[in-house]
C-alpha positions, 0 to 999 in steps of 0.5 A: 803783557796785560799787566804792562798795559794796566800800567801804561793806562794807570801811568796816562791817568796819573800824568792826566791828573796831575796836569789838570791840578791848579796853578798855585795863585801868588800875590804880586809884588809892586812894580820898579818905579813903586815908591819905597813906601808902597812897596813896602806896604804891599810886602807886608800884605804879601806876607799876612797873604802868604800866612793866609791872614786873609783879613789884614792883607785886605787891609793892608792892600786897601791901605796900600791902594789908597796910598797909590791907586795906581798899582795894578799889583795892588788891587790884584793882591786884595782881589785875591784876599777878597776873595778867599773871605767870599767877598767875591763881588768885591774881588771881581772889582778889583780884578778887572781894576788890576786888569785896567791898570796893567793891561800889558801884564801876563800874570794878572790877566792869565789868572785864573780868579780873572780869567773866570770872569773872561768875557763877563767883565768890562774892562777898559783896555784890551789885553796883550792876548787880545788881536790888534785892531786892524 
């Protein structure tokens, strides 16, 4: 009996960690109605990111940005790179930019890297969690 009961708890705790583990962070890809170019610029920061070449994605996301400033994707994507280099003032720059830009989209504002911030940036729109003004 005593041995089913270290086994209940040893079970508890293990579901418990696992639980508590963190999200995998991915890049995004750009939205529909991203010009061709753009979206293929993003797809190969998204593949240097994925191959952890955290340097070329951040340039390649800046070119990205400068090409069209626009997708929200984008800056969320470099923030991410930013922010594995320990550029994490840089990062939170294009976080609450990402954030701005696509206030309606989950991802970006469920992230942890932005949600981290929560309540400690200034962002310009309210999010889809935020309750409606009366």
């Amino acid at each position: 009996m005593r041995s089913l009961v270290w086994a209940a708890v040893l079970t508890m705790a293990l579901v418990g960690c696992a639980a508590r583990q963190k999200a995998e962070v991915r890049a995004l890809h750009a939205p529909a109605g991203t010009s061709a170019v753009v979206s293929q610029q993003l797809e190969q920061g998204n593949q240097l990111f994925a191959k952890q070449d955290w340097a070329g994605a951040k340039q390649v996301y800046l070119a990205t940005i400068q090409a069209d400033p626009t997708v929200a994707e984008a800056h969320y994507n470099l923030a991410l790179a930013l922010e594995r280099l320990g550029e994490k003032v840089e990062a939170r720059k294009h976080y609450v930019a990402a954030a701005n830009l696509a206030p309606g989209n989950k991802v970006i504002w469920d992230a942890p890297p932005l949600r981290k911030f929560d309540g400690d940036v200034e962002l310009d729109k309210k999010s889809y969690m935020d309750a409606k003004p009366q």
